[in-house]
Each structure stands twice: as C-alpha cells, then as structure tokens.
C-alpha positions in Angstrom: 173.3 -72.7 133.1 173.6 -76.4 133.8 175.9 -78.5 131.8 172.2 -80.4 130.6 170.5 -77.5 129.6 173.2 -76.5 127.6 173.3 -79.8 126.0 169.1 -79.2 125.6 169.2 -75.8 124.0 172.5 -77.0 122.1 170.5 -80.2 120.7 167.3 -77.9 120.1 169.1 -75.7 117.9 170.8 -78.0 116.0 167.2 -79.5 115.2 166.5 -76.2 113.8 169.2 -76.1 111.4 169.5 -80.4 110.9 165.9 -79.9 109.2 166.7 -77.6 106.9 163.0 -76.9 106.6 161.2 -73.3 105.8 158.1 -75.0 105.8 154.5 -73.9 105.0 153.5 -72.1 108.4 150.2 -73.9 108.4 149.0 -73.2 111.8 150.2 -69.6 111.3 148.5 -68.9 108.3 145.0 -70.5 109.6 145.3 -68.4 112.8 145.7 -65.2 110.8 143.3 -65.9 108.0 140.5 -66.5 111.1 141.5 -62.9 112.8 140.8 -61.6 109.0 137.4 -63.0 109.4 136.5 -61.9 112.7 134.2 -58.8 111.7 135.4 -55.2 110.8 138.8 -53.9 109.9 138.4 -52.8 113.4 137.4 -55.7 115.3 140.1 -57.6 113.1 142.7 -55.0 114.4 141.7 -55.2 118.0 141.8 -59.0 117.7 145.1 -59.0 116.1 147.0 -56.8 118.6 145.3 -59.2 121.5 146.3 -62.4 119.9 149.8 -61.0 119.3 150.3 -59.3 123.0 149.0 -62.6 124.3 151.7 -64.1 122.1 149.5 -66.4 120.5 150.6 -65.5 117.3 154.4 -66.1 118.5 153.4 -69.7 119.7 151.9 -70.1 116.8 155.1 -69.2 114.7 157.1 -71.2 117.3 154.4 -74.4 117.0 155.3 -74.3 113.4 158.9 -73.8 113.3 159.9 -76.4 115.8 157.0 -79.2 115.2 154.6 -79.2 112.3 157.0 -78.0 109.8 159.5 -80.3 110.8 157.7 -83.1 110.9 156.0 -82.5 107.6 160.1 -82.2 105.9 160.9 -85.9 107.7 156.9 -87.3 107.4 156.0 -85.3 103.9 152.7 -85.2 106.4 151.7 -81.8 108.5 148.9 -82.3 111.2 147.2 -79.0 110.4 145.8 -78.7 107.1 146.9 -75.8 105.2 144.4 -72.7 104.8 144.6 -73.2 100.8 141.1 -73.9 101.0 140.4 -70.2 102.1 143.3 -68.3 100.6 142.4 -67.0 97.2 143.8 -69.3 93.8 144.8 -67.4 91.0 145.5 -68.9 87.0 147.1 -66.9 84.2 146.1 -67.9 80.9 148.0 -65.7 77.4 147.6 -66.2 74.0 149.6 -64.1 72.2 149.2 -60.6 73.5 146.0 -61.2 74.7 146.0 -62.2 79.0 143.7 -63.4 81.3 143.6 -63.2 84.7 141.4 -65.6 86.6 141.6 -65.4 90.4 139.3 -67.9 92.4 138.1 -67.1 96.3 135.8 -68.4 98.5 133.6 -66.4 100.3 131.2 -67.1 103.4 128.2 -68.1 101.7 130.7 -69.8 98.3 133.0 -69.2 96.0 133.5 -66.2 93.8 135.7 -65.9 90.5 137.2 -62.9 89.6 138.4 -62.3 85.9 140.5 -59.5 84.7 141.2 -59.0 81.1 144.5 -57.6 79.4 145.3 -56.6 75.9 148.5 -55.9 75.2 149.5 -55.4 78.8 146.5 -52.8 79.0 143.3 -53.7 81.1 140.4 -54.3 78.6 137.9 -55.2 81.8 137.3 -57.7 84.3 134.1 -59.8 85.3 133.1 -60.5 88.6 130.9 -63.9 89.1 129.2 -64.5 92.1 126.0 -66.7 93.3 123.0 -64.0 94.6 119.5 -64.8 95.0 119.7 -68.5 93.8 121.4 -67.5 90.4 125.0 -67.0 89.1 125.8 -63.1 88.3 128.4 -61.5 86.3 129.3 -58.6 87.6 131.6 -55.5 86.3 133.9 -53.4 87.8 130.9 -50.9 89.1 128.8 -54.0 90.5 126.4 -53.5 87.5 124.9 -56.8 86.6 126.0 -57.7 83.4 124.6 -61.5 83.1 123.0 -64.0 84.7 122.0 -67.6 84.9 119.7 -69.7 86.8 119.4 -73.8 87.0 116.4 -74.9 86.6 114.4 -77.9 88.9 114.6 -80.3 85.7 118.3 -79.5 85.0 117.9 -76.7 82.3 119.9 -73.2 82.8 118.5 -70.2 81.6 120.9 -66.9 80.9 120.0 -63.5 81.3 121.4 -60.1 80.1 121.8 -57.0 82.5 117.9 -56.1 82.3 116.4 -59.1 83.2 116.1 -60.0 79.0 116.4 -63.7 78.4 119.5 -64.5 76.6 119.5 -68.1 76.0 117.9 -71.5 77.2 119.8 -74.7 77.5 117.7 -78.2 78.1 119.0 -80.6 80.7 120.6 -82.8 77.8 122.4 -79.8 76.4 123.6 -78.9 79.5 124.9 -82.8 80.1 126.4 -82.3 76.8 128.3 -79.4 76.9 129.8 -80.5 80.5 130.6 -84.1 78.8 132.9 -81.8 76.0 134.4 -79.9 79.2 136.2 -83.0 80.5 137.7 -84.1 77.6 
C-alpha cells in the first residue's frame, strides 16, 4: 500500500476514535423504521434482506459513523432529523404503589396512546385510545369499545359509554375551561 494511503486510512481512523462520538444513528434508524412500514411482515422481510445484500443498510451505518454523527459531536447539529417523530414515546407516572404506564405512537392515519395500569407491580388493565370514524375511542385489551368522544362543529364534546349511551356533554366554554386549568 502506498506510503499516502497509509497516511489516509491512518488519519481516517484516528477520526474515528478523536471524536469520541457513539452518536444517534439517525439515518440508520429512519432507513429501518421505513423497511418496518413497507407492507407485511413479509414484504418487510424481503425488503430488509435486499436493502442489506445491497449493503444499503451498511452505508447507512457507515454514513452515520463517519459523517453525521460526527459532525453532530463537533456542530451539536445532525443533517438528518432523527426518527423520534415515528418511534413510539413512552412516560411512567407512580404514586405510591399504584403505576402507570403511558406509551405514545403515531400511526398512519395519527397518533395512538396506549395506557397500562399497575397495582402493586400487578397489571389492573390498560386502555387503548385511538381516533375511528371522526371520534376518539377507548379501547381495552380485547378491542371492545369502552368510551368515546366526539367534538362537536361549535366546539362542544360529547362522551359516550361502550353502547353508544351518552355519558356526558361539555359546552365549548367548558371545554376552553378545563383546557385553560391543563396549562397551569
């Protein structure tokens, strides 16, 4: 090898190791959450083994390691936006032996918020709430519709129970109210 490409590869590795930078993977991340949302499990699979034969996953890995991550350790700026937006967010909340579980995911058509419930360390249910149809739906474990609420045109919500029975009615202004206590 050539006393110049010794001193490249030399200097390249050295770059690795100068940075001192794991790094968030970005570019990696968004590749693989795309092949996740290519169509079935097998589609996916097929996709995946293409894109790593290729070795687009590889360059992918390598684009990372040696560029974006780097210059996001000396710039605190990476040129490809993380996949946060897509990857699922997930709060614990406790209160004495009593736990919740609240994990946050968009889906293709919105968002969806999961809820699992805990007492002491046992699960005591979760809720599923989704949008269908126009309306916000709780769901349980079995997909059984548990409650549901609809805006209204002039700003009103409307909650309903598992059958379709009306709950509870809330005017525009309550509504305004009860968001203006949320963000104190």
């Amino acid at each position: 090898m050539p006393r110049t490409h010794r001193v490249g590869v030399g200097l390249l590795a050295l770059s690795l190791f100068v940075s001192g930078c794991y790094g968030p993977f970005n570019l990696t991340r968004r590749l693989h959450h795309w092949n996740g949302q290519v169509g079935s499990k097998w589609e996916n699979e097929f996709v995946f083994l293409v894109l790593a034969w290729l070795p687009v996953y590889g360059l992918a890995t390598l684009g990372d390691a040696l560029i974006f991550n780097s210059m996001e350790f000396w710039t605190g700026k990476n040129p490809v936006d993380p996949p946060s937006a897509a990857l699922p967010q997930t709060r614990r909340i406790a209160r004495g032996s009593d736990e919740a579980v609240l994990t946050y995911r968009p889906v293709s058509d919105g968002a969806e918020l999961f809820i699992e419930q805990f007492q002491q360390g046992k699960s005591a249910g979760s809720l599923r709430v989704t949008r269908r149809d126009g309306m916000t739906v709780g769901l349980d474990a079995d997909g059984k519709v548990l409650v549901s609420s609809r805006s209204m045109a002039d700003g009103s919500i409307l909650i309903h129970d598992g059958s379709g029975k009306q709950m509870a009615a809330y005017s525009a202004d309550r509504v305004e109210q009860l968001l203006g206590a949320a963000d104190r």
